[in-house]
TORFITOR-293813 format. One record per residue: y, z, x of N, C-alpha, C, CB in turn; residue number from 1. Coordinates in steps of 0.05 Angstrom, whole numbers, always signed. Glycine has a CB too. Layout:
residues N
      nc2      nc3      nc1     cac2     cac3     cac1      cc2      cc3      cc1     cbc2     cbc3     cbc1   pos
        Y        Z        X        Y        Z        X        Y        Z        X        Y        Z        X   NUM
...
***
This chain:
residues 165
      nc2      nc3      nc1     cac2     cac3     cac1      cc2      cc3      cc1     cbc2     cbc3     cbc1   pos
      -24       +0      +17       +0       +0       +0      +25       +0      +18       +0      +24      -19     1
      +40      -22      +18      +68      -18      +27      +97       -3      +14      +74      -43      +30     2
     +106      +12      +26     +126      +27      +20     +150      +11      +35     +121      +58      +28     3
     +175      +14      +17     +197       +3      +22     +217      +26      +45     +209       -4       -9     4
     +230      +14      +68     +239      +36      +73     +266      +51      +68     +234      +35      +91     5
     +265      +78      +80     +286      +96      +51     +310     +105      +80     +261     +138      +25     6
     +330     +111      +66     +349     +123      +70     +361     +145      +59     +360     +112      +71     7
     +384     +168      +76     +386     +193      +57     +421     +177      +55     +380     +235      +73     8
     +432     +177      +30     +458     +183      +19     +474     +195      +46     +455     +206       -9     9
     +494     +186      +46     +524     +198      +59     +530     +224      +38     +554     +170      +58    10
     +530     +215      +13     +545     +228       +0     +537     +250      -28     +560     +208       -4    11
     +512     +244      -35     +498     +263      -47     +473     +264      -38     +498     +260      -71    12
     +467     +249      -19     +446     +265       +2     +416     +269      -10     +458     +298       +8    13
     +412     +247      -29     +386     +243      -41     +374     +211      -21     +390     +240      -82    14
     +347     +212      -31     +336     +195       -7     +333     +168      -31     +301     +210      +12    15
     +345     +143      -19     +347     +117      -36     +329      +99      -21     +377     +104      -39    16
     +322      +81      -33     +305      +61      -25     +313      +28      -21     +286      +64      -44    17
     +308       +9       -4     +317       -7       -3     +298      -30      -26     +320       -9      +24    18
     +318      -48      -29     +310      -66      -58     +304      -85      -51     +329      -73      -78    19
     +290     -101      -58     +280     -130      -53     +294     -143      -49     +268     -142      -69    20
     +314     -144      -56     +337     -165      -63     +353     -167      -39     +357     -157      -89    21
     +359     -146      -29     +374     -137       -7     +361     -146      +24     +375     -105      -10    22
     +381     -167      +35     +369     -171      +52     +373     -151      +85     +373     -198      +49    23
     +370     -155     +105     +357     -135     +125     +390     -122     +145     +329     -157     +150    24
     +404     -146     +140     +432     -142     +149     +452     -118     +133     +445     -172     +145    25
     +439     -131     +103     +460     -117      +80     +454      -76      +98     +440     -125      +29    26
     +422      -78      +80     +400      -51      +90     +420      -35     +114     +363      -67     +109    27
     +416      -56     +134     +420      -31     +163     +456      -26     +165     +405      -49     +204    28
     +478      -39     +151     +498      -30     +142     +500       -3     +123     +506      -52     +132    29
     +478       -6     +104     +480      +15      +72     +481      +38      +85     +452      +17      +46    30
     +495      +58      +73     +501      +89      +75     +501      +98      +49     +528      +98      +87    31
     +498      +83      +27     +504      +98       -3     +483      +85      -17     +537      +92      -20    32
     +469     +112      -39     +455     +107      -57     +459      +89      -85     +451     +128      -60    33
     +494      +95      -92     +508      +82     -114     +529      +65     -101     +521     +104     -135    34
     +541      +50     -122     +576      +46     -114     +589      +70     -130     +593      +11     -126    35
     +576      +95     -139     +589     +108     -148     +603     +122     -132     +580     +116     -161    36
     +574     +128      -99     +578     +143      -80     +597     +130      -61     +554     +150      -69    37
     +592     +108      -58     +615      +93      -39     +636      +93      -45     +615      +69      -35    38
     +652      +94      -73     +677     +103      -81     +681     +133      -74     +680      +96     -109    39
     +668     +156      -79     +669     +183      -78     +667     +175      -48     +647     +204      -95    40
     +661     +172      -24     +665     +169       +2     +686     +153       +7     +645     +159      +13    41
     +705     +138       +1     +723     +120       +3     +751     +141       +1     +718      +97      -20    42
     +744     +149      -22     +765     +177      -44     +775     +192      -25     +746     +202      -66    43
     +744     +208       -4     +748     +232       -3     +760     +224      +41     +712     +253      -17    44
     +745     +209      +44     +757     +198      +74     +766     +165      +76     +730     +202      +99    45
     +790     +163      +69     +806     +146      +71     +805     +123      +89     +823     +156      +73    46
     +804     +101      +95     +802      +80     +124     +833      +97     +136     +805      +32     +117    47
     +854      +94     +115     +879      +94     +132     +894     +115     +129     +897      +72     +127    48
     +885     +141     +132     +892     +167     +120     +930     +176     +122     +871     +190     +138    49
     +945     +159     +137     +966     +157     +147     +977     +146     +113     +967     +137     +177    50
     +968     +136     +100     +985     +117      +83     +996     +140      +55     +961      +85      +71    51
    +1025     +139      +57    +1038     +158      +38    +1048     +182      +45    +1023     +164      +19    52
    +1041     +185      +75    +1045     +212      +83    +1070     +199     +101    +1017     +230      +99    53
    +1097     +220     +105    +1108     +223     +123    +1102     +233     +155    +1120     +232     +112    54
    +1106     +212     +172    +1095     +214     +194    +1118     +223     +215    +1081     +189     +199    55
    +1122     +252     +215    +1136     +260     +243    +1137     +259     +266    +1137     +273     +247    56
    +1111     +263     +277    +1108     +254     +299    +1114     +218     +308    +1082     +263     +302    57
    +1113     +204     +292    +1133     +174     +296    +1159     +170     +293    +1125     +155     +280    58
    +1175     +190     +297    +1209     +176     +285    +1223     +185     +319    +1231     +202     +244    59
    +1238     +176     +305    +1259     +173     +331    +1256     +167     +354    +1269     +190     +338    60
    +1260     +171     +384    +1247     +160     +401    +1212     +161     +403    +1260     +171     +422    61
    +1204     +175     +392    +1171     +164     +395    +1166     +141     +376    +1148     +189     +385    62
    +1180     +129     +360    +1174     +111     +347    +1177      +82     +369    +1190     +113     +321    63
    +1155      +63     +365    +1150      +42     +370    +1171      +23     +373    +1136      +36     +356    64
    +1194      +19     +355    +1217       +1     +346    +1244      +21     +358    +1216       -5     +308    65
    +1236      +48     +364    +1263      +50     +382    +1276      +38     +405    +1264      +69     +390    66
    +1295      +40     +401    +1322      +16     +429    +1354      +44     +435    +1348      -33     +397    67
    +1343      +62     +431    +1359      +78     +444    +1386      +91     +432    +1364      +64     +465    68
    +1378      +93     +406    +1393     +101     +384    +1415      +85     +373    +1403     +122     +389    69
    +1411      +67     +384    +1426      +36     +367    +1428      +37     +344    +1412       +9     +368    70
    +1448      +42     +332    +1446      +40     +291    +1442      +10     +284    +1481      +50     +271    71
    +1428      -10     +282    +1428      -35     +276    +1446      -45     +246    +1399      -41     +274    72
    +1443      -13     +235    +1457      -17     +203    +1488      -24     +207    +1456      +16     +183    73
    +1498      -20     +231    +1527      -27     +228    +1537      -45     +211    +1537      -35     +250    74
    +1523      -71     +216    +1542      -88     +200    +1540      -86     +176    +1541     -113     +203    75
    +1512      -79     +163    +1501      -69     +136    +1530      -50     +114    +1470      -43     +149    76
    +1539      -36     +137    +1558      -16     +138    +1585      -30     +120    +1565       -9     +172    77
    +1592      -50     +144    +1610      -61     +153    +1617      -86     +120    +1599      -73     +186    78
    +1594      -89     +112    +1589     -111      +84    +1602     -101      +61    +1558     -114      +73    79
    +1610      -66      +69    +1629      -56      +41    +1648      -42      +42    +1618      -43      +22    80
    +1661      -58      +68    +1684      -46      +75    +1709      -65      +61    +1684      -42     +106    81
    +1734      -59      +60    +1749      -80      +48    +1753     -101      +65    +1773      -72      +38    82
    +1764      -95      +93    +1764     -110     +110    +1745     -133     +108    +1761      -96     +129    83
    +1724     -128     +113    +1701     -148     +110    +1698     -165      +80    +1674     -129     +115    84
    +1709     -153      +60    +1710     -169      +43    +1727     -184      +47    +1711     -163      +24    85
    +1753     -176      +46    +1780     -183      +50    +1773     -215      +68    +1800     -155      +68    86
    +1766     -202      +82    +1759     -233     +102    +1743     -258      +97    +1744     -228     +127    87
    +1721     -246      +78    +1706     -266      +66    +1732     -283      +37    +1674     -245      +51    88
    +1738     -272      +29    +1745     -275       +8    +1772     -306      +15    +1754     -242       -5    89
    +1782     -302      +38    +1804     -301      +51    +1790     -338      +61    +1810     -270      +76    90
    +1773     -331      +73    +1755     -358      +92    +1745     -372      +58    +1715     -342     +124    91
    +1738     -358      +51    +1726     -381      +13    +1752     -395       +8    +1717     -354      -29    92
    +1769     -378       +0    +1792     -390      -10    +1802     -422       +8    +1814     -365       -6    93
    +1807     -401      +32    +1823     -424      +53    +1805     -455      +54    +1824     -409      +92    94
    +1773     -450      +56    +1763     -471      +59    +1750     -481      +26    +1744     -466      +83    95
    +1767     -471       +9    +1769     -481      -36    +1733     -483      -33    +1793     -532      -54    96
    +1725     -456      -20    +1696     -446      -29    +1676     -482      -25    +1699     -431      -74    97
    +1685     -500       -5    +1667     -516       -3    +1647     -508      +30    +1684     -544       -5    98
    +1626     -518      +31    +1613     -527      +58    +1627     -538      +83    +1597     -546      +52    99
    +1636     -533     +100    +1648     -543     +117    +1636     -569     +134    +1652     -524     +130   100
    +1611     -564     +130    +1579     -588     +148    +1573     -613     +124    +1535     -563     +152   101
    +1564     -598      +98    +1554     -618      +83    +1579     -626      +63    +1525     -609      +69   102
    +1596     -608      +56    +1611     -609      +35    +1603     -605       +8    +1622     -629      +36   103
    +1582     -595       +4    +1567     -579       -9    +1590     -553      -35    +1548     -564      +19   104
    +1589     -560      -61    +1601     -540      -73    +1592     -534      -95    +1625     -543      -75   105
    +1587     -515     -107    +1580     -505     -137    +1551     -510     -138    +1596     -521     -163   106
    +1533     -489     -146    +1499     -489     -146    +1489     -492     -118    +1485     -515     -165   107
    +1501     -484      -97    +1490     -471      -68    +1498     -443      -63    +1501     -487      -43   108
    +1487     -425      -46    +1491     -394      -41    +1513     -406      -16    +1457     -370      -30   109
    +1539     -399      -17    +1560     -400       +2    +1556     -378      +18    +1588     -401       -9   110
    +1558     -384      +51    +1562     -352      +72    +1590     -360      +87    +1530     -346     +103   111
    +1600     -337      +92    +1624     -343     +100    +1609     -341     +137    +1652     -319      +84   112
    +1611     -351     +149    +1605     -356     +181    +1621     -343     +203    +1607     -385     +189   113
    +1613     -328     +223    +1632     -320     +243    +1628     -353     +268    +1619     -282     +258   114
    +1647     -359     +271    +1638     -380     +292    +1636     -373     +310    +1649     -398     +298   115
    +1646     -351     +323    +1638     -336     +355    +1629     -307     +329    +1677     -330     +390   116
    +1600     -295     +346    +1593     -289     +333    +1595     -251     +332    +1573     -306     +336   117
    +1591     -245     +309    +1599     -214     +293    +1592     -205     +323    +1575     -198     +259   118
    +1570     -193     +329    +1557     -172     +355    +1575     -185     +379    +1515     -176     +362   119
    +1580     -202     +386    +1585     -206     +417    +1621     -205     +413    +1570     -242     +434   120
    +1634     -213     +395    +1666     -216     +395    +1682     -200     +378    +1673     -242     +387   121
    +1677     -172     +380    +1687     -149     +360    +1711     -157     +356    +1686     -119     +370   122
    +1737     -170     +372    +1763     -169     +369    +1767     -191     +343    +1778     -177     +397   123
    +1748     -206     +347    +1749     -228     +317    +1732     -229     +296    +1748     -255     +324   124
    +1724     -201     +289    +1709     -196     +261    +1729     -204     +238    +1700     -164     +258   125
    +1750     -199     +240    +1765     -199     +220    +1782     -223     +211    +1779     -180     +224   126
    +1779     -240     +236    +1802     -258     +235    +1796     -281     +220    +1811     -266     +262   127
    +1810     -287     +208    +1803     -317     +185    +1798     -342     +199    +1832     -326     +164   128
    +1822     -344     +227    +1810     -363     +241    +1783     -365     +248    +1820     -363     +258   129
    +1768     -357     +255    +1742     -342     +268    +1716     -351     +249    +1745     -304     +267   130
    +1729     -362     +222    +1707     -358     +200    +1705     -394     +188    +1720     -330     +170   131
    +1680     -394     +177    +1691     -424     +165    +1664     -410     +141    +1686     -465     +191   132
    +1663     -429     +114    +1651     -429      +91    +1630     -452      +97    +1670     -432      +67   133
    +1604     -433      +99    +1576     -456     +104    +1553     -449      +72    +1552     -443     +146   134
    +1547     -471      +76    +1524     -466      +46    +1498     -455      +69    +1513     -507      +20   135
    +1473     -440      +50    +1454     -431      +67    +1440     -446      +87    +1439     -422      +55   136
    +1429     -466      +73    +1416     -486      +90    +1431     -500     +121    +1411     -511      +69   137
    +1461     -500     +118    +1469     -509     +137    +1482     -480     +151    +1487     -534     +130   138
    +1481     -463     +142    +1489     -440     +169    +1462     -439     +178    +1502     -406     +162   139
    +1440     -436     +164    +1418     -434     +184    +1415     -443     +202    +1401     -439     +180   140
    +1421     -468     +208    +1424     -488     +233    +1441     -485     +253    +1432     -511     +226   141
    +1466     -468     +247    +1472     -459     +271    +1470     -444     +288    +1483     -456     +273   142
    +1481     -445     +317    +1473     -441     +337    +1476     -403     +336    +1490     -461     +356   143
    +1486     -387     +316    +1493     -363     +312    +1469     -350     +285    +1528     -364     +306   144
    +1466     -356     +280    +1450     -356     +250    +1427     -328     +264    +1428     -396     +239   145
    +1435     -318     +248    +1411     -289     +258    +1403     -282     +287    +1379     -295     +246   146
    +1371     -292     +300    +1368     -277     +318    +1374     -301     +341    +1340     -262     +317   147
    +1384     -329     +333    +1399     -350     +348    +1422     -337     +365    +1412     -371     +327   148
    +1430     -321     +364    +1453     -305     +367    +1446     -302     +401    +1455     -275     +346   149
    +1428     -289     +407    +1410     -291     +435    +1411     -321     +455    +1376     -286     +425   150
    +1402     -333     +446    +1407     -363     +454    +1430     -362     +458    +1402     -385     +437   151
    +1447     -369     +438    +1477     -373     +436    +1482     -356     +474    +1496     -350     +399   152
    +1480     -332     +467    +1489     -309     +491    +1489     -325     +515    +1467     -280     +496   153
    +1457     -326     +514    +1446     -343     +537    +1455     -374     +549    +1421     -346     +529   154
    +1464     -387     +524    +1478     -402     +534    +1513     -404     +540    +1469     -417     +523   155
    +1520     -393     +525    +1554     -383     +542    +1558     -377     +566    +1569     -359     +532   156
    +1536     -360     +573    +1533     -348     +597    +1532     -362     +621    +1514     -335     +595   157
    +1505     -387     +619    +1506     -406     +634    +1535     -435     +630    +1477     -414     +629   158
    +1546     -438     +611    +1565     -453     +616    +1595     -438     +629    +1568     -467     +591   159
    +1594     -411     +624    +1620     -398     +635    +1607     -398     +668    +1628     -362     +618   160
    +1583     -392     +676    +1574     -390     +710    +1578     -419     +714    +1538     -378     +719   161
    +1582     -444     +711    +1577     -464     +707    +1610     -469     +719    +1564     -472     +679   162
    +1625     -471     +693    +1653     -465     +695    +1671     -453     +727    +1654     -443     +674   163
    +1655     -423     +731    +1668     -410     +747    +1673     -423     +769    +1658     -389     +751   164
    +1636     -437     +779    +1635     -446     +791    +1653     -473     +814    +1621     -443     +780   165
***
């Protein structure tokens, strides 16, 4: 007489038997008698026990994404200040709320643009000169557009050493 062979439960710890059906790979994976038990094991020890909990030991400089207490939110800041409106409002007007690239007006998201850009030229955040009215698709393309901003750096840099020269 052949007997099938058995395993004890993880989780209520009664002895289960393997099934015909089940082939030899599934078998030497199994730890549970039910999926009732595999959920009650899932429940009770988590894969990612971190998830929902506030993690102290990660903030501030032990965190992964620290740069040395840099507030990145500045400009975030900076989006509801009047000034900063004031200036947007100021660059829409001057350029009658069109695209400066495509000429693009009405049923596109307008950004008002720093042409030398917000982080590197603090003295001309404000200035109207400084600004022109781009629809999204075409500020993306410029040479300032989010983390382009780096490039940009990189290349001023080499045309001013260029220059000096």
């Amino acid at each position: 007489m052949l007997t099938s062979p058995s395993k004890i439960c993880d989780v209520c710890k009664s002895v289960y038997y393997k099934n015909k059906y089940v082939c030899s790979k599934q078998w030497a994976k199994s730890r549970f008698c039910s999926k009732k038990c595999g959920w009650e094991d899932k429940r009770n020890n988590p894969v990612r026990p971190w998830l929902g909990k506030i993690r102290l030991d990660i903030r501030g400089e032990n965190h992964y994404l620290w740069n040395g207490g840099i507030n990145s939110s500045e400009r975030s800041i900076a989006y509801g200040r009047v000034e900063y409106r004031e200036w947007r409002r100021k660059v829409f007007e001057r350029d009658n709320y069109t695209c400066q690239i495509c000429n693009a007006r009405g049923g596109v998201t307008l950004n008002a643009d720093h042409i030398k850009p917000w982080s590197l030229y603090h003295e001309l955040r404000y200035k109207t000169d400084n600004g022109r009215t781009l629809c999204l698709p075409c500020h993306k393309k410029t040479d300032t557009w989010g983390s382009k901003v780096r490039t940009y750096l990189v290349n001023t840099q080499e045309v001013t050493n260029i220059l000096i020269q």
